[in-house]
N, C-alpha and C positions, 0 to 999 in steps of 0.2 A: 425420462426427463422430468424435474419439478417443477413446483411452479413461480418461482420467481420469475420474471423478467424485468427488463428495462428497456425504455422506448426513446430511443436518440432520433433526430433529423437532419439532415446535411444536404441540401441545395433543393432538390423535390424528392429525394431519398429519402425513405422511413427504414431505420433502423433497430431491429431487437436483438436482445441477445439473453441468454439464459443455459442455464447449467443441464449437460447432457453427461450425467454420472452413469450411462450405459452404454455410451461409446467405448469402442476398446481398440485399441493405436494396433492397424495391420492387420484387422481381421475383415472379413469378407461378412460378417454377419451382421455389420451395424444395418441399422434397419432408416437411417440418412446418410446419403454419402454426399459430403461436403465437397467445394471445390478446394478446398486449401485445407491443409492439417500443418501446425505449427506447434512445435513442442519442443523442451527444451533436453537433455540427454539423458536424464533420468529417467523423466515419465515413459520410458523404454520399457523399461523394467518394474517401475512400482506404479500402484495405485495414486493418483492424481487429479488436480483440481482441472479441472474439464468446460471453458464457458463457449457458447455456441453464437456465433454471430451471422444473423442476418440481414442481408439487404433487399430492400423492394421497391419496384419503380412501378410507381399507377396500381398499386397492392398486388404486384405479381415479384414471385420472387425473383430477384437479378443478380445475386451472389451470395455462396457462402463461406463461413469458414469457422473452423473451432482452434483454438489454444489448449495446452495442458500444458502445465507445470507441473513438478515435487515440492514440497514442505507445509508449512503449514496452510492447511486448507481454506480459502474459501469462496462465498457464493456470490450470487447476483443481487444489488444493494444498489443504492439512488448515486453513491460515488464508485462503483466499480467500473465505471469507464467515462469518457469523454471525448465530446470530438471538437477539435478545434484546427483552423485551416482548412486541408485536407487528409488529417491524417483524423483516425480513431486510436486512442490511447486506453486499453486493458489490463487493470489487475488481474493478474493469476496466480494463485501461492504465495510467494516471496519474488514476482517478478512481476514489469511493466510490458507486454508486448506493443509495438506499434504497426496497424495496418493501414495502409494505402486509400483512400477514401475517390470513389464508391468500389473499385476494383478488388479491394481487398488482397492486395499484395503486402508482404511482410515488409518493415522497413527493418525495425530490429529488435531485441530482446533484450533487456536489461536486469540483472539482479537487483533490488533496491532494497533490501532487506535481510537478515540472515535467518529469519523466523516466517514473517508472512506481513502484506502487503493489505490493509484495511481499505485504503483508497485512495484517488488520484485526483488531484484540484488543478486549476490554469490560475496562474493573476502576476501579474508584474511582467507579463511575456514571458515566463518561464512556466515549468510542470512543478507541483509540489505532489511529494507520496509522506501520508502516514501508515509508518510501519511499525511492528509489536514491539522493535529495538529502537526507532532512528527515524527523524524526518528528514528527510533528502530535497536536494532540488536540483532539478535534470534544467537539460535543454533540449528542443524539439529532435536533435541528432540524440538522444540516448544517451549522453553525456552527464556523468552525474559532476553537478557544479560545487555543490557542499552537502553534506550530512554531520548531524548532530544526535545526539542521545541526550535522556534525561537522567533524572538520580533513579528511575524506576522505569518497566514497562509503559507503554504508551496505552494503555487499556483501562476502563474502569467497568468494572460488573456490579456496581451498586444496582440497582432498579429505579432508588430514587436520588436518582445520581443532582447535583445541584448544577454541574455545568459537562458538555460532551468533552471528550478528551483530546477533538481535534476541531477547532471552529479557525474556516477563513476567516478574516477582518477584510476592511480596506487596504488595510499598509502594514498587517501585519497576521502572527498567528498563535491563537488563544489553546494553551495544550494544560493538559493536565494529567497526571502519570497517577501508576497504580496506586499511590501512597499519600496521594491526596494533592500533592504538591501542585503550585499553577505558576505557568510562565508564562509571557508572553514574549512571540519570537519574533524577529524581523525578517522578511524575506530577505536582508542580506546576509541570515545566519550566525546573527550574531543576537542576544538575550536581551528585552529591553529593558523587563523586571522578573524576578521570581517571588515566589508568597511561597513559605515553610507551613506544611501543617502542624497543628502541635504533636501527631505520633512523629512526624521527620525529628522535628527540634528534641523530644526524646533521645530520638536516636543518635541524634548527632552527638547529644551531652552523655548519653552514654558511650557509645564509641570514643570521646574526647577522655573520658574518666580510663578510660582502658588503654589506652597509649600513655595517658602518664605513669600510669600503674608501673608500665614495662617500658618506661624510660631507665637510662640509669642515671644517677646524682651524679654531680657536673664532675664532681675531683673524680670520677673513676675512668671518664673517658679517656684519662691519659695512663691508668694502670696498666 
C-alpha cells in the first residue's frame, strides 16, 4: 500500500482511504481483509486501480471496504472522492462507485468516462466528474444527466500550467483542454464562452485551407 491518503468526515465518523496496489481480488493471501470488495467485471482478470476505504468511530475501526476498476489508472488525490448526504462518492479508473455512509454498502457503479476519471465535485445539487474524454453530471442515483467533450483531452501536463484544467466556480465551470483552449461551462451543460489559442486558430485555418483544397468548383457538382 502507498502512501497517498485522504481524510473525509461524516457525522462523528473519520474516514480514510488510500490505494492497496497489493490486494489481489480472491486470493486468501491479502494481508487485510476488507468487509466489502466491489469491483467491476474486468478487474477479474486484469490488473486494476485498487482504492481502499476506511471508516472509524472514536479511532477504532468500524468498517471497510475496497473498489477496483479497469482503464486508465488512478490514485488517491484531494478530489478523488466525496461525501455528501449519506452516501461516499469514489473515482476509480474510468468509473464513479457509490457507497452507503457509515455501513459501506454499495449503491451503484457507474462508467463516467471511456478513458479514466480525474475527479468528482458536488454543487447545484448534482455530482460533477472530470474525465480525460468528457465532463459529465450525474445525479445522486447514478444517473448520468448530460456529458460533454471538448476540442481536445481534458488534461494539461505543462508544469507551469497558467490555469488547472478543471476549476468548480459558483454557477459554473472553468476547463481547459490539452490544446490550450478555455471554456467556460454551465452546470446546465451547455458553454457559456470559449477562448481559442493561437496553435487551435492555426489549426483550424489550416484544416479550413484543406477542405477547400478538396472541395470541387460549383459547375461540377452537377457533372
Amino acid at each position: 500500500m502507498d502512501d497517498s491518503k485522504l481524510k473525509l468526515t461524516f457525522e462523528n465518523y473519520e474516514i480514510e482511504l488510500s490505494n492497496d496496489k497489493d490486494f489481489k481480488l480472491n486470493s486468501a493471501d491479502n494481508s487485510f481483509k476488507y468487509d466489502f470488495t466491489y469491483h467491476d467485471e474486468e478487474a477479474l482478470n486484469y490488473q486494476c486501480s485498487q482504492h481502499a476505504i476506511r471508516v472509524f468511530a472514536s479511532g477504532q475501526l468500524y468498517k471497510s471496504a475496497i473498489v477496483c476498476a479497469i482503464a486508465g489508472g488512478t490514485t488517491i488525490h484531494s478530489q478523488t472522492a466525496i461525501v455528501d448526504n449519506n452516501d461516499i462518492f469514489i473515482c476509480c479508473a474510468n468509473k464513479v462507485f457509490s457507497l452507503s455512509l457509515p455501513d459501506l454498502k454499495l449503491n451503484w457503479i457507474t462508467e463516467v468516462d471511456m478513458a479514466t476519471c480525474f475527479g468528482i465535485y458536488k454543487a447545484d445539487n448534482g455530482l460533477f466528474t472530470h474525465g480525460e474524454m468528457t465532463v459529465k453530471r450525474l445525479d445522486h442515483s447514478g444517473q448520468i444527466i448530460w456529458d460533454i467533450g471538448l476540442r481536445d483531452i481534458i488534461v494539461n501536463f505543462e508544469e507551469n500550467r497558467e490555469q488547472e484544467e478543471f476549476v468548480l466556480r459558483d454557477n459554473y465551470i472553468s476547463l481547459m483542454d490539452f490544446n490550450n483552449n478555455k471554456y467556460q461551462l454551465g452546470f446546465d451543460g451547455k458553454f457559456i464562452s470559449e477562448q481559442l489559442s493561437e496553435q487551435q486558430k492555426r489549426w483550424d485555418l489550416i484544416d479550413k485551407k484543406r477542405k477547400q483544397k478538396n472541395e470541387k468548383p460549383w459547375w461540377k457538382f452537377w457533372a
